[in-house]
N, C-alpha and C positions, 0 to 999 in steps of 0.2 A: 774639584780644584783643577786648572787648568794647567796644560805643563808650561806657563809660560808662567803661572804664580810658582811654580813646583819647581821650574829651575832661579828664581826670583830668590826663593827662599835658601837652598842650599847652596847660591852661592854668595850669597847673603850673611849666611851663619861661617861659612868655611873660610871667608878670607880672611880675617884675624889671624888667623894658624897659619899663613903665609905659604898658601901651596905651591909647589913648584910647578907642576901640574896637575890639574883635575879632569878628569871624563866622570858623566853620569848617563845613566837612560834607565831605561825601564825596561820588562819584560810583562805581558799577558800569557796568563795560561788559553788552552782551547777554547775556553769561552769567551774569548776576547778581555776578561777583566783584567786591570794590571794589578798584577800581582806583588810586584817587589822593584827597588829603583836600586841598581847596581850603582856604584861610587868607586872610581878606582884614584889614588891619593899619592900622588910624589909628597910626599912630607918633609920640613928639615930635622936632623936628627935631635933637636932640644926636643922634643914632643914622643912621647911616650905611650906604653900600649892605655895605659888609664888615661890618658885624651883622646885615644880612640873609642873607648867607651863610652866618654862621654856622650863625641859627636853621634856615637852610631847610637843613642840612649834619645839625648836630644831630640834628631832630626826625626828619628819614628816616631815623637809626640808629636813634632809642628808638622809633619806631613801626613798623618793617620795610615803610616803605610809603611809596610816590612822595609827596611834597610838593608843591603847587604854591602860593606865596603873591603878594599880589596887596596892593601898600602905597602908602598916600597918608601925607605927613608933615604933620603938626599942625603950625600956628602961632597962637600965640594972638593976634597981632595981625591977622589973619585972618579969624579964626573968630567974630569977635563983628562 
């Protein structure tokens, strides 16, 4: 899969859940194979650790490839 279907897909799947911000990439071990595709998730605070499950459930089936995500939750009274 190439990373251009591989960012296709997870931002594909993630904007539904209306992120505030998203970063992903990947990491290879020494063998140059990649190994795991980090996700780090500004989320709004309606969304909950069991939609993180989900997504992190989901996205390792339509990508064949370890997940690791990494999430702070939005509050707008907060943020400004």
């Amino acid at each position: 899969m190439s990373q251009q279907e591989i960012n296709k897909i997870i931002i594909d799947y993630l904007m539904p859940y209306e992120p505030v911000k998203m970063f992903f990439g990947s990491f290879a071990d020494r063998k140059k194979r990649p190994k795991a595709i980090l996700i780090f998730l500004l989320i709004q605070e309606k969304y909950f650790v069991i939609d993180l499950v989900q997504i992190y459930q989901d996205l390792e089936e339509k990508l064949g490839r370890k997940v690791d995500i990494v999430t702070e939750r939005f509050n707008k009274k907060s943020a400004f």
